[in-house]
N, CA, C and O atoms as a GROMACS GRO file, in nm:
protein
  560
    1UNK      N    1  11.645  10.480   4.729
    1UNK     CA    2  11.773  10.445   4.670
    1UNK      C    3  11.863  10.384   4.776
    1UNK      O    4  11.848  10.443   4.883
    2UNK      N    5  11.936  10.302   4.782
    2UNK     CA    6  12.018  10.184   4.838
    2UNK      C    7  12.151  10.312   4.819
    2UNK      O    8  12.227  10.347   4.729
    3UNK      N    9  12.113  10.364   5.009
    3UNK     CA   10  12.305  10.408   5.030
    3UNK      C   11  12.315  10.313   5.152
    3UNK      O   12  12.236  10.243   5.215
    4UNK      N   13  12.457  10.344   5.159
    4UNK     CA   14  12.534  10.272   5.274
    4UNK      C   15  12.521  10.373   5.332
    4UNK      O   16  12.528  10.471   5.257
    5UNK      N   17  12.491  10.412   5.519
    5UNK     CA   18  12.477  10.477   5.572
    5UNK      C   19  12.364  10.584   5.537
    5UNK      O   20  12.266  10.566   5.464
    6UNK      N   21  12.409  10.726   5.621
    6UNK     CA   22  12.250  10.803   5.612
    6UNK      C   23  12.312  10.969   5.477
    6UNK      O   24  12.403  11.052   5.482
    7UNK      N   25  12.236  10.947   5.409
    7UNK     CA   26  12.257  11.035   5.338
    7UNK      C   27  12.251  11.212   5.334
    7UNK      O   28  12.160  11.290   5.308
    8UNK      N   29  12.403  11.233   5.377
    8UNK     CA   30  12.391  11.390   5.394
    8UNK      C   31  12.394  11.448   5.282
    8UNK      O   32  12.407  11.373   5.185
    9UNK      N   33  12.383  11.596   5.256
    9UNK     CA   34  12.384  11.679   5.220
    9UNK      C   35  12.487  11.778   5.202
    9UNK      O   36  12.518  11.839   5.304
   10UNK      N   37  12.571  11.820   5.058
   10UNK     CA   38  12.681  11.905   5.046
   10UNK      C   39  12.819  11.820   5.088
   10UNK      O   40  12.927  11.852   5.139
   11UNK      N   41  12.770  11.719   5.048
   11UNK     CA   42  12.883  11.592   5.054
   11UNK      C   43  12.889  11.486   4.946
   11UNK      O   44  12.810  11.391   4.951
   12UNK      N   45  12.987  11.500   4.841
   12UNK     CA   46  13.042  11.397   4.754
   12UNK      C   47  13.032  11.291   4.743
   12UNK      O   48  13.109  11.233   4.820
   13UNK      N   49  12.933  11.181   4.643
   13UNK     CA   50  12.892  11.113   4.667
   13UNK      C   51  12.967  10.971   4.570
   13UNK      O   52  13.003  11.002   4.457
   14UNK      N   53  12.992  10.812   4.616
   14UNK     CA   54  13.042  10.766   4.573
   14UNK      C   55  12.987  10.666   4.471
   14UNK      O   56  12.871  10.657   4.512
   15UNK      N   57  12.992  10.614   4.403
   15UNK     CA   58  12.875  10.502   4.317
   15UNK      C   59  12.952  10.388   4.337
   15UNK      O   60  13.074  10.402   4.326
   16UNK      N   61  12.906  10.274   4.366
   16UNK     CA   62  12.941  10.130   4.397
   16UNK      C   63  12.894  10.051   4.290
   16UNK      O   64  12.771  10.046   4.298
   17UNK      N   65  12.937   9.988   4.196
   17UNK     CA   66  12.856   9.892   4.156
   17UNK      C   67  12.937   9.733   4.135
   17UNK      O   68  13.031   9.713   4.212
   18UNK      N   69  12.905   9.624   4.036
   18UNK     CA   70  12.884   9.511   4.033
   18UNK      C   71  12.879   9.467   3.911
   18UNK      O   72  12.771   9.414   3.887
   19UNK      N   73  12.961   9.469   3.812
   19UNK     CA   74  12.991   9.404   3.700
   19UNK      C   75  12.938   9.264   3.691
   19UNK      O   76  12.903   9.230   3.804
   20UNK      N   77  12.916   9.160   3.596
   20UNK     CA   78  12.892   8.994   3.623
   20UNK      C   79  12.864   8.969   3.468
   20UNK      O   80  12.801   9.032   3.382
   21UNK      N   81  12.926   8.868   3.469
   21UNK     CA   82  12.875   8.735   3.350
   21UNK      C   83  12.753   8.742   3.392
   21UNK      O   84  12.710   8.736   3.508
   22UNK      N   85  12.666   8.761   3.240
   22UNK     CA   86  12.513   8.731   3.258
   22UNK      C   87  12.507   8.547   3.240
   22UNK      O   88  12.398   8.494   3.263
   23UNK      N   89  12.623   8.458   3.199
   23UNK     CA   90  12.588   8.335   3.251
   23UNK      C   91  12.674   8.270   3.350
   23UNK      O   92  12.744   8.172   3.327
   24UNK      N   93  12.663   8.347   3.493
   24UNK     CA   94  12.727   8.227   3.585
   24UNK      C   95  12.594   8.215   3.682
   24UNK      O   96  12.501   8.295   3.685
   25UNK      N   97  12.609   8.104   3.754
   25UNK     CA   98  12.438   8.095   3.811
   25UNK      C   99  12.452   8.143   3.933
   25UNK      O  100  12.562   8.177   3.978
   26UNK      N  101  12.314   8.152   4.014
   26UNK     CA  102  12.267   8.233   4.093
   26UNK      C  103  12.333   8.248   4.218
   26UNK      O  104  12.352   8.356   4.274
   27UNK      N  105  12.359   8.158   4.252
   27UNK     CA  106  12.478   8.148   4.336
   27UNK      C  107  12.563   8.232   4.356
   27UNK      O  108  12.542   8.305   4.452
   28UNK      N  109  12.670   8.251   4.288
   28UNK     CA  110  12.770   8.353   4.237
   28UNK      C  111  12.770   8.438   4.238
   28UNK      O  112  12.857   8.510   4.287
   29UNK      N  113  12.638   8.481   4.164
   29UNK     CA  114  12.532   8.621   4.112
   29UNK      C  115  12.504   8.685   4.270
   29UNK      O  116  12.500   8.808   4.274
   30UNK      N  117  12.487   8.620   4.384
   30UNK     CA  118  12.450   8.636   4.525
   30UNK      C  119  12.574   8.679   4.592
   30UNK      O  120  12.587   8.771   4.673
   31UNK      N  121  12.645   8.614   4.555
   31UNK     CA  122  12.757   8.662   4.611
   31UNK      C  123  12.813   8.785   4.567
   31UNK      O  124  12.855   8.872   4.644
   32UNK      N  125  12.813   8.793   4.423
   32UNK     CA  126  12.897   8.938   4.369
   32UNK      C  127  12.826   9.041   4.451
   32UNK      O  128  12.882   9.115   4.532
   33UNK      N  129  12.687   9.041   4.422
   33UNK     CA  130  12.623   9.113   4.491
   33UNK      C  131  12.651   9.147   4.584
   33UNK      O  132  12.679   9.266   4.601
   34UNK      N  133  12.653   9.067   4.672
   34UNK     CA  134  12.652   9.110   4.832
   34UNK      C  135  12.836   9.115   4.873
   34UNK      O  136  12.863   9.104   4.993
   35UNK      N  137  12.949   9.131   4.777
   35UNK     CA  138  13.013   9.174   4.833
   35UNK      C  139  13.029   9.322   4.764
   35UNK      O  140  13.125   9.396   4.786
   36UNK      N  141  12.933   9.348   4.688
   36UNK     CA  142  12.937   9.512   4.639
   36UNK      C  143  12.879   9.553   4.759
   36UNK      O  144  12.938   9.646   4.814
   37UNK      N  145  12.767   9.503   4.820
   37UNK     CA  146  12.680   9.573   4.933
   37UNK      C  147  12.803   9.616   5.033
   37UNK      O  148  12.853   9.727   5.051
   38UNK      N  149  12.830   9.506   5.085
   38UNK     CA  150  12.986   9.442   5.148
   38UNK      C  151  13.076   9.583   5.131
   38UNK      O  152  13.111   9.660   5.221
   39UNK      N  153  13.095   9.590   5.023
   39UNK     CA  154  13.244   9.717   4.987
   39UNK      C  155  13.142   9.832   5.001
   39UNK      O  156  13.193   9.915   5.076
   40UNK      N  157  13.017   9.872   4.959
   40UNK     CA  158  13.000  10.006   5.019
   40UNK      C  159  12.944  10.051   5.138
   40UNK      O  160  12.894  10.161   5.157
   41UNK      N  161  12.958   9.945   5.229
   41UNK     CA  162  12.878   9.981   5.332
   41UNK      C  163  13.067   9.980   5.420
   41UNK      O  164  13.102  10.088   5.467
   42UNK      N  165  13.144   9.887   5.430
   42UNK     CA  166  13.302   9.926   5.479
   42UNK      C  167  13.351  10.054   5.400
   42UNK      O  168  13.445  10.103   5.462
   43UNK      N  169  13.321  10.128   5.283
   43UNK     CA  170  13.342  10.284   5.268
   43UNK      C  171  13.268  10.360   5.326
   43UNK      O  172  13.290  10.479   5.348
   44UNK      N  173  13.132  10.273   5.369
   44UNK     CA  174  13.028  10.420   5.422
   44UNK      C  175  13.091  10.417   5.589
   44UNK      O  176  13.066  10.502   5.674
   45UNK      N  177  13.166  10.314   5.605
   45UNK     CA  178  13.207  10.320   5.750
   45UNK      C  179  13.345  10.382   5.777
   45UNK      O  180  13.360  10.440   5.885
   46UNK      N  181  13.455  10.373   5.682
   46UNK     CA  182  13.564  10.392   5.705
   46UNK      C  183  13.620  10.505   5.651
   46UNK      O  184  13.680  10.590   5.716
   47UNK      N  185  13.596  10.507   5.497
   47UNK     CA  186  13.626  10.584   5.429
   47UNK      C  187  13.624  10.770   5.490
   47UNK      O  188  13.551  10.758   5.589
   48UNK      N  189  13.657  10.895   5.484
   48UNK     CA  190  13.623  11.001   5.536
   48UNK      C  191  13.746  11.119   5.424
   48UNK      O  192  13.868  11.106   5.407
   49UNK      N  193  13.676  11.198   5.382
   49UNK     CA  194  13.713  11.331   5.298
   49UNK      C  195  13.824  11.370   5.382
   49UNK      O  196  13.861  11.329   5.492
   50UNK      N  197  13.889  11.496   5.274
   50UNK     CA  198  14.013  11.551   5.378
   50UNK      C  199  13.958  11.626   5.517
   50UNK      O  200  14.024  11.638   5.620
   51UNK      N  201  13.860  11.661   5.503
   51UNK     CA  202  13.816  11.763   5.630
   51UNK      C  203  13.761  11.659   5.734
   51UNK      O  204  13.713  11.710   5.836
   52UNK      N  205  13.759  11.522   5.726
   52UNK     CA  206  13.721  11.467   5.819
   52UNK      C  207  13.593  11.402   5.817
   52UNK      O  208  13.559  11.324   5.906
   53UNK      N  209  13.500  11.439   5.694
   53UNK     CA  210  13.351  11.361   5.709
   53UNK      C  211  13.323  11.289   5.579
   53UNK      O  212  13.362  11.317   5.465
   54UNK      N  213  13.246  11.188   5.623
   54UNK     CA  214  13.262  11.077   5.521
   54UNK      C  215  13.212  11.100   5.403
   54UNK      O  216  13.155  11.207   5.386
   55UNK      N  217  13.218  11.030   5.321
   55UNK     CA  218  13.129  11.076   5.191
   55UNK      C  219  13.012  11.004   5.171
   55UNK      O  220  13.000  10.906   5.245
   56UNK      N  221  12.918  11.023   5.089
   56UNK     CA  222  12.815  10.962   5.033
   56UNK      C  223  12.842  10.808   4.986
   56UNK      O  224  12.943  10.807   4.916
   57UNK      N  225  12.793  10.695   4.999
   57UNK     CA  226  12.826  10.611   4.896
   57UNK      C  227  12.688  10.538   4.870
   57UNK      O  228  12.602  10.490   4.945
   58UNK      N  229  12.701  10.547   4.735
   58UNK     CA  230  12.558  10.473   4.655
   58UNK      C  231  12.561  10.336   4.628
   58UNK      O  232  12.654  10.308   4.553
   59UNK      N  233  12.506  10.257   4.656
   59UNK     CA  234  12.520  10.078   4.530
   59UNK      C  235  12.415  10.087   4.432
   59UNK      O  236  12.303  10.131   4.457
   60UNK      N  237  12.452  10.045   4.324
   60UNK     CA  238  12.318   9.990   4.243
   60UNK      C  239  12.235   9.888   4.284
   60UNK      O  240  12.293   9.785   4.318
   61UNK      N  241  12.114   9.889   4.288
   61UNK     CA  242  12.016   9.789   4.347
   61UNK      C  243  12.058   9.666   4.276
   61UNK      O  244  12.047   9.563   4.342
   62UNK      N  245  12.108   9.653   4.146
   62UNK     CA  246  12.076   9.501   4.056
   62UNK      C  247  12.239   9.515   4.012
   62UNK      O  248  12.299   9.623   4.007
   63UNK      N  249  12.290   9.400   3.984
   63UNK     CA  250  12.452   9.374   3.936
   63UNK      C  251  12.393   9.404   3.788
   63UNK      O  252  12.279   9.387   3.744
   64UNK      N  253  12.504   9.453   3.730
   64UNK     CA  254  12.508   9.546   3.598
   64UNK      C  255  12.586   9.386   3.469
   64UNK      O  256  12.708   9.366   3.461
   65UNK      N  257  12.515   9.327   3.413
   65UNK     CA  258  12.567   9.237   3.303
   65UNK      C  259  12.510   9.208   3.196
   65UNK      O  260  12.490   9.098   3.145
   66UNK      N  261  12.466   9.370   3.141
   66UNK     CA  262  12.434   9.376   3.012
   66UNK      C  263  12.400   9.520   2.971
   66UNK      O  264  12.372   9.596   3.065
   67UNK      N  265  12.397   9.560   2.874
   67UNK     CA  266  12.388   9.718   2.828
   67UNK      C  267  12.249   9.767   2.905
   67UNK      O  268  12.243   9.872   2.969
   68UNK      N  269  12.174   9.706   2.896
   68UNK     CA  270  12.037   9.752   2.939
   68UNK      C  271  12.050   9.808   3.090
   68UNK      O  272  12.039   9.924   3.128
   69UNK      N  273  12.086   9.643   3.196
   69UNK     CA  274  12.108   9.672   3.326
   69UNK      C  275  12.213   9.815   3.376
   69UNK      O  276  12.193   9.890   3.471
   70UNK      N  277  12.326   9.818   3.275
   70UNK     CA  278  12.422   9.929   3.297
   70UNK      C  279  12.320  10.063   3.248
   70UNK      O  280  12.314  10.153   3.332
   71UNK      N  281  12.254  10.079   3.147
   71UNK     CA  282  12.170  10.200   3.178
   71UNK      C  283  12.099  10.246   3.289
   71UNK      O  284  12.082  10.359   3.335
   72UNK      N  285  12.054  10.112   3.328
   72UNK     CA  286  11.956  10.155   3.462
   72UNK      C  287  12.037  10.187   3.552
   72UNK      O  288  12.010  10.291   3.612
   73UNK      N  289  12.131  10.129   3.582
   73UNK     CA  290  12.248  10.145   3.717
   73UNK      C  291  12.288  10.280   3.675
   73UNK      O  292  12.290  10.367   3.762
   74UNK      N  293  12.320  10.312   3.549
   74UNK     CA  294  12.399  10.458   3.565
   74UNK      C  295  12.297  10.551   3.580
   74UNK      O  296  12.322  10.661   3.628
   75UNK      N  297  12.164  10.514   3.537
   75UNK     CA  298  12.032  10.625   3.591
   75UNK      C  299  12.017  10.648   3.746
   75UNK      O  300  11.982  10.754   3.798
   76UNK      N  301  12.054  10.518   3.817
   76UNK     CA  302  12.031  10.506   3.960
   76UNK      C  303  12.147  10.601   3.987
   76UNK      O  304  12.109  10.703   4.044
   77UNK      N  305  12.279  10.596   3.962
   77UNK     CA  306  12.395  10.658   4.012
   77UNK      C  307  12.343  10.819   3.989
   77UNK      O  308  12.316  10.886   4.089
   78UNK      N  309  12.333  10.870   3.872
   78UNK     CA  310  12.375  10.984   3.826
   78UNK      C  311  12.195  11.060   3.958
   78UNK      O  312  12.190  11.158   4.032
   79UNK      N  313  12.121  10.987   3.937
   79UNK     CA  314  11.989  11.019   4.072
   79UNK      C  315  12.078  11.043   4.209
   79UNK      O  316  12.126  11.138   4.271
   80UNK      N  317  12.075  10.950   4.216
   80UNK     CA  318  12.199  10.971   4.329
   80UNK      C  319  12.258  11.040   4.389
   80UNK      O  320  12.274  11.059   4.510
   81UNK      N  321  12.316  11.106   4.243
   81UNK     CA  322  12.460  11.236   4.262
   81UNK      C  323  12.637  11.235   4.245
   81UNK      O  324  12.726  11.320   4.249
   82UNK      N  325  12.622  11.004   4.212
   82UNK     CA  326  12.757  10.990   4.205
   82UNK      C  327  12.833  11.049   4.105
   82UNK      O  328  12.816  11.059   3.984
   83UNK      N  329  12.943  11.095   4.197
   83UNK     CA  330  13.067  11.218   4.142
   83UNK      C  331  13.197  11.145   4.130
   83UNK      O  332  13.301  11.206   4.105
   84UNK      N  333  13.192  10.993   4.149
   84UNK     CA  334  13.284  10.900   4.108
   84UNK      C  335  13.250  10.772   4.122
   84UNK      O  336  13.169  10.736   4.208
   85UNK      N  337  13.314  10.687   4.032
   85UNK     CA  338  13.229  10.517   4.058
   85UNK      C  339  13.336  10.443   4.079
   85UNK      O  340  13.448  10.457   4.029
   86UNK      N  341  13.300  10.366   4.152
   86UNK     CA  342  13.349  10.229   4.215
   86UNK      C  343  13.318  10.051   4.199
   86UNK      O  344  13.240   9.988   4.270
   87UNK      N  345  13.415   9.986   4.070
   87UNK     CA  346  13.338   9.923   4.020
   87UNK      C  347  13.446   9.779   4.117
   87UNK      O  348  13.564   9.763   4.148
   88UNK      N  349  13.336   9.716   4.130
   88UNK     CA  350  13.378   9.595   4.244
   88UNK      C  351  13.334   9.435   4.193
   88UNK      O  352  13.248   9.370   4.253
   89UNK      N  353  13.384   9.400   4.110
   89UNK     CA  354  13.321   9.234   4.016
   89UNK      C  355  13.402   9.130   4.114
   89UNK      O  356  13.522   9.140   4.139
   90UNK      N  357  13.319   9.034   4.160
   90UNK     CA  358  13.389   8.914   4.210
   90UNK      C  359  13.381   8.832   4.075
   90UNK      O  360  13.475   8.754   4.063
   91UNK      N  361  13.296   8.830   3.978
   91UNK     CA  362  13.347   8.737   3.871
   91UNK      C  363  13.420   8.822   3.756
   91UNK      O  364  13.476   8.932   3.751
   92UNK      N  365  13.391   8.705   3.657
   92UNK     CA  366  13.384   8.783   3.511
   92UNK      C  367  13.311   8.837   3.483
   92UNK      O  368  13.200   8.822   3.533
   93UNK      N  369  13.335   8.928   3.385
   93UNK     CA  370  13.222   9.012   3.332
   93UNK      C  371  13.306   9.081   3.175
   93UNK      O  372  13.425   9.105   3.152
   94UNK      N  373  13.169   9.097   3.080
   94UNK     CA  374  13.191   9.139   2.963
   94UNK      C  375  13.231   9.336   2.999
   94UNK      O  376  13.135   9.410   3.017
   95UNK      N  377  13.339   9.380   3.002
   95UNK     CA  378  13.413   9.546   3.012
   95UNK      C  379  13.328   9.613   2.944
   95UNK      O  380  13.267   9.709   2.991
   96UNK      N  381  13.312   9.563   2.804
   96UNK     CA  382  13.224   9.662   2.720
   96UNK      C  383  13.051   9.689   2.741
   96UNK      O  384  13.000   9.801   2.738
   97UNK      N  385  12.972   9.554   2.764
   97UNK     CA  386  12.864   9.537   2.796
   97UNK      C  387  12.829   9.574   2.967
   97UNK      O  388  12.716   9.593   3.013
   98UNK      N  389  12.906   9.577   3.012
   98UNK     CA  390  12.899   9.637   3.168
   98UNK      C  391  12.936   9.756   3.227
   98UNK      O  392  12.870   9.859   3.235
   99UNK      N  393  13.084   9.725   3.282
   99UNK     CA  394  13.139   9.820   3.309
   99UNK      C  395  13.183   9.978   3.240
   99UNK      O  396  13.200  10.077   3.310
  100UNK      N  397  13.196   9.976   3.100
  100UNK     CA  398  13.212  10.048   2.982
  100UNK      C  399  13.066  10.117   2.978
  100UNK      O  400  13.049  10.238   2.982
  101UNK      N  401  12.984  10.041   2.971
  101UNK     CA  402  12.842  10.083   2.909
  101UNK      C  403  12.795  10.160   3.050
  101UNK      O  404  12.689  10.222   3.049
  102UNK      N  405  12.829  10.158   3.100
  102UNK     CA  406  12.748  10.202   3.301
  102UNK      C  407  12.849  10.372   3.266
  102UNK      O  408  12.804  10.482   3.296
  103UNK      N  409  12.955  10.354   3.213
  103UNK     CA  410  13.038  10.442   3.300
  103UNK      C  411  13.065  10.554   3.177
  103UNK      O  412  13.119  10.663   3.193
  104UNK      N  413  13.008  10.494   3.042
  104UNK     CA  414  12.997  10.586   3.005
  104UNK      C  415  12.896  10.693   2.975
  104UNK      O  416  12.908  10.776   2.885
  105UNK      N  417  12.801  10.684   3.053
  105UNK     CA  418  12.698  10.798   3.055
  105UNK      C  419  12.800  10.895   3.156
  105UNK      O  420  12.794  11.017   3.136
  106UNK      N  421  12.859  10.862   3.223
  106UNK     CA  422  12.904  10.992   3.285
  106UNK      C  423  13.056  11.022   3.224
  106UNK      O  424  13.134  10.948   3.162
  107UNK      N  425  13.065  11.151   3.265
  107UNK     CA  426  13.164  11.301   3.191
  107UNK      C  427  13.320  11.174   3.176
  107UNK      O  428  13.354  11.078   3.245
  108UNK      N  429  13.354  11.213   3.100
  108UNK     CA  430  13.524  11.140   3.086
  108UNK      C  431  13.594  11.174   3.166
  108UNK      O  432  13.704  11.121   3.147
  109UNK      N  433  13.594  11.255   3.273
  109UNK     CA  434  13.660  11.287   3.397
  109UNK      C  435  13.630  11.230   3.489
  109UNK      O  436  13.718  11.228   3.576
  110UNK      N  437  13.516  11.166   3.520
  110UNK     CA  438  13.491  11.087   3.656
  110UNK      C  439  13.613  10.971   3.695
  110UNK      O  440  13.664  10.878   3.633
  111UNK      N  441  13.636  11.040   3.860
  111UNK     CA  442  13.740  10.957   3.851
  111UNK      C  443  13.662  10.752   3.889
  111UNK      O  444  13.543  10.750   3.922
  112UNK      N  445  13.709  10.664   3.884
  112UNK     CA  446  13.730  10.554   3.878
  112UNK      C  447  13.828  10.475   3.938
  112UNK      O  448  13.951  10.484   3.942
  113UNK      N  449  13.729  10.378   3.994
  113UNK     CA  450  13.841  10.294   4.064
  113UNK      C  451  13.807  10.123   4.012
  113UNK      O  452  13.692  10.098   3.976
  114UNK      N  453  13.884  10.042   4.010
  114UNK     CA  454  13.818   9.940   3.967
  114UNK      C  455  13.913   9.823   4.093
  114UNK      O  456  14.032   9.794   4.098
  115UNK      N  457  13.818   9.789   4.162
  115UNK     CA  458  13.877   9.703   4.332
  115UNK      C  459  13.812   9.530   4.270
  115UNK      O  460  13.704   9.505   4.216
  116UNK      N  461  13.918   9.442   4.301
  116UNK     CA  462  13.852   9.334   4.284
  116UNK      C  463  13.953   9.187   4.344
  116UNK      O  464  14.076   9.185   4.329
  117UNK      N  465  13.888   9.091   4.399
  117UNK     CA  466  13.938   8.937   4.409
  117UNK      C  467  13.980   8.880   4.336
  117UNK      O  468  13.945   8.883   4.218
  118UNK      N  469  14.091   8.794   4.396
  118UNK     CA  470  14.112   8.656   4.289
  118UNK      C  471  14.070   8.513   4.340
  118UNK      O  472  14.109   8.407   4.292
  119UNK      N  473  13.989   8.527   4.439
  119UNK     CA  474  13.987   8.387   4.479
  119UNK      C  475  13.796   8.344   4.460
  119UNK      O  476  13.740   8.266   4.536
  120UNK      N  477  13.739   8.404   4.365
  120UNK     CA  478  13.644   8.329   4.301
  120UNK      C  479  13.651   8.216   4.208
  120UNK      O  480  13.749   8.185   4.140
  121UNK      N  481  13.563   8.171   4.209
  121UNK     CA  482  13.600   8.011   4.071
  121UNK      C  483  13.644   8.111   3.923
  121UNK      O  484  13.739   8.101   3.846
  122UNK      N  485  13.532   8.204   3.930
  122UNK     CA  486  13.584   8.282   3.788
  122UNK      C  487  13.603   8.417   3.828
  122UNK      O  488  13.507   8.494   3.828
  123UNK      N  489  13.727   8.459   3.866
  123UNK     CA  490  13.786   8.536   3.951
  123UNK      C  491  13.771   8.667   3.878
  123UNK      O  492  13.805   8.660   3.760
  124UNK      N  493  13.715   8.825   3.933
  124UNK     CA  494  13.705   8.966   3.900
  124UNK      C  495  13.823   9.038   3.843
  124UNK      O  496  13.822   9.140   3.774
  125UNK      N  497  13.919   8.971   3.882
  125UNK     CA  498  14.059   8.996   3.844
  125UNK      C  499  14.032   9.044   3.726
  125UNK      O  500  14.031   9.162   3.691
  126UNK      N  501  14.003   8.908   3.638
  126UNK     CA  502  14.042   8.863   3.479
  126UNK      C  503  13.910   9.000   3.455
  126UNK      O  504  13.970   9.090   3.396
  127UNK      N  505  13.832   9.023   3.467
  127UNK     CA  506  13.756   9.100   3.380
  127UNK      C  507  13.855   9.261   3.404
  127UNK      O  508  13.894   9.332   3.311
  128UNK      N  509  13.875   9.284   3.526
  128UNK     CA  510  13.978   9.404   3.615
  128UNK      C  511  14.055   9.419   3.508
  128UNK      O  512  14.025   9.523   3.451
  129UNK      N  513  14.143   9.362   3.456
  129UNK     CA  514  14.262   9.324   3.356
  129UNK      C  515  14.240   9.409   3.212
  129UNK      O  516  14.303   9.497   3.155
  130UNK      N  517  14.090   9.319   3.179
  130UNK     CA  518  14.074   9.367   3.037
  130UNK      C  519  13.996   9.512   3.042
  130UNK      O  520  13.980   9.595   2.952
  131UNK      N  521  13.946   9.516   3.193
  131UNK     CA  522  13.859   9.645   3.150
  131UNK      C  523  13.987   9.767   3.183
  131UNK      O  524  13.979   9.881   3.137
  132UNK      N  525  14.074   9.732   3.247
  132UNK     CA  526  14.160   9.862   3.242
  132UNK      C  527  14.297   9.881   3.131
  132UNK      O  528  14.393   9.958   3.125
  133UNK      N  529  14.260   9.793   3.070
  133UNK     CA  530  14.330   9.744   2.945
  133UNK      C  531  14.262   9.838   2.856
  133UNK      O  532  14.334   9.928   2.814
  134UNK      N  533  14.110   9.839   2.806
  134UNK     CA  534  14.016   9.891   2.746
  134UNK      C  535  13.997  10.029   2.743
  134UNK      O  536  13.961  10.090   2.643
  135UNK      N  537  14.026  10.086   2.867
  135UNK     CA  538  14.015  10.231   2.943
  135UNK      C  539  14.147  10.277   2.896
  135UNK      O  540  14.143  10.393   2.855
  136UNK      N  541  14.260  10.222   2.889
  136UNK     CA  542  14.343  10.260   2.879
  136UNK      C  543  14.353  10.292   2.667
  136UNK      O  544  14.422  10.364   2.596
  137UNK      N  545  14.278  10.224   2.650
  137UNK     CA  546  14.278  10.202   2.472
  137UNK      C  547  14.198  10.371   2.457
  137UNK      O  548  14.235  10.463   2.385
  138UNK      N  549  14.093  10.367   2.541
  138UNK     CA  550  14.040  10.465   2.500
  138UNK      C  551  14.063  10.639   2.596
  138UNK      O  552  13.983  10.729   2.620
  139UNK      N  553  14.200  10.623   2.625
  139UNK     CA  554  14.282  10.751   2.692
  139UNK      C  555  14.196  10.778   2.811
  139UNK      O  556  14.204  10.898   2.838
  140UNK      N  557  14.107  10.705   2.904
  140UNK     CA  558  14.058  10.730   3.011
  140UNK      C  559  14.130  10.704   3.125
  140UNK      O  560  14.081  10.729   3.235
   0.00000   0.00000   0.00000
């Protein structure tokens, strides 16, 4: 399983993933990617609990842009151990078919963060917008 850093034990673990339009081309697709890698490997470095030691952080192996891929990613997370997710889109992406569908296999309490750019051609923002628009529809 793809962590950032070395994976301890009796330590809280974070889930990273990667929202995307299943049609922008590969290009793009390379990039979202690798700035999810990008954001959990600067938490596996910086980030650190109140007592001082860092936490776990997970990525999903594959960017999540369709119900199917978001099952597998939330199978990879919940293997894992992630106890909160971290969703990081440099593009667009469909909220419901991605991000929604990943996040709801886990408990309605997981907390959530949703981190994202505006300076892509089809900027993470705009999906950021509607998916916490969405979350918010459904009292999360």
């Amino acid at each position: 399983m793809p962590y950032a850093g070395q994976k301890k034990s009796n330590v809280p673990c974070l889930g990273v993933f990667v929202p995307c339009d299943p049609r922008i081309d590969e290009a793009s697709r390379q990039r979202a990617f690798n700035i999810g890698v990008m954001t959990a490997n600067l938490l596996a470095e910086r980030l650190m609990m109140p007592e001082g030691s860092p936490p776990n952080v997970f990525f999903c192996s594959h960017l999540v842009d369709s119900e199917q891929t978001a099952d597998s990613g939330a199978r990879e997370m919940k293997e894992a151990g992630a106890e909160a997710l971290i969703i990081v889109p440099d593009t667009w992406f469909f909220p419901g078919k991605s991000a929604m569908a990943l996040t709801a296999h886990f408990p309605p309490t997981t907390p959530l963060a949703c981190v994202g750019g505006n300076n892509a051609p089809k900027p993470g923002v705009v999906g950021i917008d509607a998916l916490v628009g969405a979350y918010a529809q459904t009292c999360r």
